[in-house]
Short mmCIF file of the C-alpha atoms (twelve columns), coordinates in Angstrom:
data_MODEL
# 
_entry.id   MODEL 
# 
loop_
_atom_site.group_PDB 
_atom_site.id 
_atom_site.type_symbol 
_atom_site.label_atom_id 
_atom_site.label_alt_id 
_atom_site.label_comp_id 
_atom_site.label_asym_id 
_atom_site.label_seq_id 
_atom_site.Cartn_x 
_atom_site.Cartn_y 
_atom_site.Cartn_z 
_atom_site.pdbx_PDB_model_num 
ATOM 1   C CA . UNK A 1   69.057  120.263 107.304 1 
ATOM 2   C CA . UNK A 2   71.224  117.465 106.348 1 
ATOM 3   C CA . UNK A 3   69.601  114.099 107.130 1 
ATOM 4   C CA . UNK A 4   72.882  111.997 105.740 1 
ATOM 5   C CA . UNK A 5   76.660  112.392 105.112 1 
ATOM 6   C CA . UNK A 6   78.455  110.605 102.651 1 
ATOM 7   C CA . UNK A 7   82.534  111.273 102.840 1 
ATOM 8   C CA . UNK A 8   83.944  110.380 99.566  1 
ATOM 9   C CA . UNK A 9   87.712  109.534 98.873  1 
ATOM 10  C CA . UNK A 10  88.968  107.117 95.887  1 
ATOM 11  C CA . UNK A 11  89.017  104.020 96.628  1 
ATOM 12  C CA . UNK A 12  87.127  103.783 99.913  1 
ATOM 13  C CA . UNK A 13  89.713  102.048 101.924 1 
ATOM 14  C CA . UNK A 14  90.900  104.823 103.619 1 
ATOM 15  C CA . UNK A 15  90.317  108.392 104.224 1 
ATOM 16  C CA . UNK A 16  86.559  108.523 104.079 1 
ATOM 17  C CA . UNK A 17  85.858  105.386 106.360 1 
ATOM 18  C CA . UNK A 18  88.144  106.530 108.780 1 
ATOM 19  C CA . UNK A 19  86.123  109.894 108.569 1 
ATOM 20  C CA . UNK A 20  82.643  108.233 108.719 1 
ATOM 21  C CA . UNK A 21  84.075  106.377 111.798 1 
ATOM 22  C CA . UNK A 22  84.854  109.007 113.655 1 
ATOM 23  C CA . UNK A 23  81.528  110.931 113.156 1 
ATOM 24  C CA . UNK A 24  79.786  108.249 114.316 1 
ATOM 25  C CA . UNK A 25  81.762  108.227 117.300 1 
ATOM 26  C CA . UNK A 26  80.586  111.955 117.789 1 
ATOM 27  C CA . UNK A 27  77.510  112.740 120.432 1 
ATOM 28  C CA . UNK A 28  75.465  114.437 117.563 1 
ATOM 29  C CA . UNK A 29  72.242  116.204 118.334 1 
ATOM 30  C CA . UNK A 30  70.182  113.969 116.015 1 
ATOM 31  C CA . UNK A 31  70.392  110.892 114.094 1 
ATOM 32  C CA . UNK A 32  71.856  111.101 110.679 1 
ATOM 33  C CA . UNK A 33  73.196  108.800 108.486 1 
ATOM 34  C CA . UNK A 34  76.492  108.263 108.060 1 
ATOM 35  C CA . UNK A 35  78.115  106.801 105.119 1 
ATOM 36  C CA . UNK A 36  81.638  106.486 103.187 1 
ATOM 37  C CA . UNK A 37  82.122  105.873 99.279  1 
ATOM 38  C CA . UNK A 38  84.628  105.744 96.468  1 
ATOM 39  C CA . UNK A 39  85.132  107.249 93.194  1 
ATOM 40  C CA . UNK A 40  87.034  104.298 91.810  1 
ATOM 41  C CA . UNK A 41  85.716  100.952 93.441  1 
ATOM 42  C CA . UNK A 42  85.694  98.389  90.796  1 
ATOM 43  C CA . UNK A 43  84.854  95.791  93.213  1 
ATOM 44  C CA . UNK A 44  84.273  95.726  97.559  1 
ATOM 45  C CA . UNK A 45  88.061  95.845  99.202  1 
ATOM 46  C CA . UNK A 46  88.197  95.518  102.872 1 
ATOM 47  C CA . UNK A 47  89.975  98.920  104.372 1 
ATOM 48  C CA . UNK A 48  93.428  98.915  103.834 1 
ATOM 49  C CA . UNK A 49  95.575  96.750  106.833 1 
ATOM 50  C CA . UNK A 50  97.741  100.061 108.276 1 
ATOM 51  C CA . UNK A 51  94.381  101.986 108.542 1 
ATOM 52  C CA . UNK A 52  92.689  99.028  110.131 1 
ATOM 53  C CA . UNK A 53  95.794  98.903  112.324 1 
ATOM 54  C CA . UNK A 54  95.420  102.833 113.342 1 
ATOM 55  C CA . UNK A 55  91.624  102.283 113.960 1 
ATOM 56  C CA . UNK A 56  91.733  99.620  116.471 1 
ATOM 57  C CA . UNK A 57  94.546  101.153 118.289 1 
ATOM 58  C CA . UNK A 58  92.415  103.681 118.497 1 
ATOM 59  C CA . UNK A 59  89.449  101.522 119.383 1 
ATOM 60  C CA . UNK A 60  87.444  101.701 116.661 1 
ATOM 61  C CA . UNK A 61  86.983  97.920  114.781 1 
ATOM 62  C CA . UNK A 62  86.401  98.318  111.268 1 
ATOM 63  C CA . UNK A 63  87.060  94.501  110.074 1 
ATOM 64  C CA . UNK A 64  83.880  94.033  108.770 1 
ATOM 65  C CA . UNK A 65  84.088  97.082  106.576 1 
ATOM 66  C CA . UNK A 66  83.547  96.641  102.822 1 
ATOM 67  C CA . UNK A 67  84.015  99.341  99.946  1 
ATOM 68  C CA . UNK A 68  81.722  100.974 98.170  1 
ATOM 69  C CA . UNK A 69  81.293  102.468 94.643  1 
ATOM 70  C CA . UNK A 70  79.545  106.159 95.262  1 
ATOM 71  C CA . UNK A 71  76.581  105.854 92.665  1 
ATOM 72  C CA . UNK A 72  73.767  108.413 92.181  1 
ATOM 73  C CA . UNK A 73  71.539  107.273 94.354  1 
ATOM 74  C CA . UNK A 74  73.210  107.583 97.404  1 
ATOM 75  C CA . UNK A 75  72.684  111.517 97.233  1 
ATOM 76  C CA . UNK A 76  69.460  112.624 97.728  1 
ATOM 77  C CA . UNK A 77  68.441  116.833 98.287  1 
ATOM 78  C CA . UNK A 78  69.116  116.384 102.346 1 
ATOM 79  C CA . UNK A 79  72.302  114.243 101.657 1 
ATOM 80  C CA . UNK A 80  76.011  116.507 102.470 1 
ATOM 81  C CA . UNK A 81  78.830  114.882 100.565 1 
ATOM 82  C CA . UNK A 82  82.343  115.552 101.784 1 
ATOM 83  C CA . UNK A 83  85.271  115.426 99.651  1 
ATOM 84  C CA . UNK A 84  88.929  114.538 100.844 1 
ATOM 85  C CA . UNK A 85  90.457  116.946 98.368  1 
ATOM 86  C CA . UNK A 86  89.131  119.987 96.008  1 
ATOM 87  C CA . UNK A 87  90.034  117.691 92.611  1 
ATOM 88  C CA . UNK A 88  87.224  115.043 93.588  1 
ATOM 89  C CA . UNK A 89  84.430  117.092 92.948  1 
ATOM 90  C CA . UNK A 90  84.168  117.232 89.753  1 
ATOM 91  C CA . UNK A 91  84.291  113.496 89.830  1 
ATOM 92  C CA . UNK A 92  81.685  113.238 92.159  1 
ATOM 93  C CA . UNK A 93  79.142  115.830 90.382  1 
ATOM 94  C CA . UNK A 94  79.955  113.412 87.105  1 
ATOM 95  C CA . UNK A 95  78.317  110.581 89.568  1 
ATOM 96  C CA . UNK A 96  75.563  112.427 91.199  1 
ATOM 97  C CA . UNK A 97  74.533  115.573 88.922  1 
ATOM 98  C CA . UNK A 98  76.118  118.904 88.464  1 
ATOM 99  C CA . UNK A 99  72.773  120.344 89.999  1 
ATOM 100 C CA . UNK A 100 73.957  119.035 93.330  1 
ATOM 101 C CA . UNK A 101 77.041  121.407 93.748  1 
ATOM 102 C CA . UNK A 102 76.081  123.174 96.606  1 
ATOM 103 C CA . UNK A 103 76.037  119.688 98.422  1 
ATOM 104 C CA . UNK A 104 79.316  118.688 97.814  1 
ATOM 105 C CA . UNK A 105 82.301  120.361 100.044 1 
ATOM 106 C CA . UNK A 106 85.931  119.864 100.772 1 
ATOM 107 C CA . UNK A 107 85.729  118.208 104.961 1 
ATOM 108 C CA . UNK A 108 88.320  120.746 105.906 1 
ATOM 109 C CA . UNK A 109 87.469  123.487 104.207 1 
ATOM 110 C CA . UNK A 110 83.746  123.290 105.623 1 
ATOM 111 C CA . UNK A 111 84.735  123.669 109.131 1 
ATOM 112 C CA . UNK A 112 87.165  126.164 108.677 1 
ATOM 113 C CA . UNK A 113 90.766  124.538 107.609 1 
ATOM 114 C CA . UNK A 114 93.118  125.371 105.274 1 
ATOM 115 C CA . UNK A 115 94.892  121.995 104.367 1 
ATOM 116 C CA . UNK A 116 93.315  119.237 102.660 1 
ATOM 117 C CA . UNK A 117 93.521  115.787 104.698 1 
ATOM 118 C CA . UNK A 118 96.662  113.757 103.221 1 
ATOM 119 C CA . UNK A 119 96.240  110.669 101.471 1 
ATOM 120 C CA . UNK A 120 98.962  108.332 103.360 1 
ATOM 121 C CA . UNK A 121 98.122  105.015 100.654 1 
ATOM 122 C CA . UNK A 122 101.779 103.631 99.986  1 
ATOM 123 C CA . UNK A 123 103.087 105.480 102.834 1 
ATOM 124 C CA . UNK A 124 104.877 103.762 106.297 1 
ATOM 125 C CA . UNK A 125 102.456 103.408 108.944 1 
ATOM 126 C CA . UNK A 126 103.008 106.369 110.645 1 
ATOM 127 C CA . UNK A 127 101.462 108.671 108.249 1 
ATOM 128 C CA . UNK A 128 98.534  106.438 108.463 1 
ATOM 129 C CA . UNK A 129 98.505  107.950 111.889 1 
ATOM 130 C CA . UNK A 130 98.990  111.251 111.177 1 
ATOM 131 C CA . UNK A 131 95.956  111.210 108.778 1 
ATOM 132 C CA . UNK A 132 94.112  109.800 111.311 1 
ATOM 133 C CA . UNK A 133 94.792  112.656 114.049 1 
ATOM 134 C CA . UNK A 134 93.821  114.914 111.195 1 
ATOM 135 C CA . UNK A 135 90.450  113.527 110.222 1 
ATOM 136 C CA . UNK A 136 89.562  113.195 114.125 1 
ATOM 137 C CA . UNK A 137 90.419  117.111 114.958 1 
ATOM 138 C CA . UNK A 138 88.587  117.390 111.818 1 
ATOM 139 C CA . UNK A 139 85.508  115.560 112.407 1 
ATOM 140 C CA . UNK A 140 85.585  117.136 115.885 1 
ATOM 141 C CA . UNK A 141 84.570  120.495 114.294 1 
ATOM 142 C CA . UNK A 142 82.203  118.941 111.656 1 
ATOM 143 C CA . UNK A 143 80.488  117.932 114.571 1 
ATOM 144 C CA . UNK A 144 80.242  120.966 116.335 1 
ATOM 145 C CA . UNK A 145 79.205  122.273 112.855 1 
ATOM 146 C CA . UNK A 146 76.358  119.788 112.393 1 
ATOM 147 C CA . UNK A 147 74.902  120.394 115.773 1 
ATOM 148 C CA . UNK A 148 75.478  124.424 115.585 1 
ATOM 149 C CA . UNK A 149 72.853  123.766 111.936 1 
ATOM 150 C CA . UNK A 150 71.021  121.588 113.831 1 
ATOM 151 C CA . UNK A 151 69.912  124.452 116.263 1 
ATOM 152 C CA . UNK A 152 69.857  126.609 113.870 1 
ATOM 153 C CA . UNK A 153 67.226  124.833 112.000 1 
ATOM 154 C CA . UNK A 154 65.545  124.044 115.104 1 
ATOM 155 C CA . UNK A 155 65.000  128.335 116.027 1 
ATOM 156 C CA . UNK A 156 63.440  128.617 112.924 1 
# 
């Protein structure tokens, strides 16, 4: 049972606080903790402006949000680490340990997608928005997933 989720994208400005926002956002069965990093964070950015933009049109304030480097100690053996895109995990197993590959999934491919979620950095606003309706259908089913282990774990 996974007692924390830590979305991972590159710089942490983007994609995976956007996706930690929205699960937290999400009636889950149980409290777990909920957390975004980045692969390449040489020092704490606020989230990009367009996605901040996208957020609180969507009602979600994120101003206060800060980026953070993903280090090895933010992965422990109940922690499930989701990936924006299949070429981050090797970078993320050279952070956290090879040993924790089963932990470490592609979002969409977890709950049953095909395509990756975009990254829109450099692109007009509106693709800020489309990655945004992405991750939320998205996180929708991750939801659904989490609670569906959730009982699971519970009728055993």
């Amino acid at each position: 049972m996974w007692d924390k989720v830590v979305f991972v994208c590159k710089s942490d400005t983007c994609r995976a606080p956007m996706a930690a926002a929205l699960l937290r956002e999400c009636n889950l069965k149980r409290d777990i903790e909920i957390e975004a990093r980045g692969l390449v964070v040489l020092f704490p950015e606020p989230i990009n402006q367009k996605v901040s933009a996208v957020m609180i049109s969507n009602g979600i304030n994120m101003e206060d949000y800060m980026s953070e480097q993903l280090v090895a100690e933010d992965v422990d053996a109940h922690t499930l680490v989701l990936v924006m895109e299949a070429k981050h995990i090797p970078q993320v197993l050279a952070i956290i340990g090879e040993d924790k590959l089963p932990q470490v999934q592609v979002l969409t491919t977890l709950v049953g997608e095909e395509l990756e979620i975009m990254d829109p950095y450099g692109a007009p606003l509106p693709s800020y928005g489309l990655c945004f309706e992405s991750l939320s259908k998205t996180i929708k089913k991750l939801a659904v997933w989490l609670n569906e282990q959730e009982e699971t774990a519970g009728n055993e």
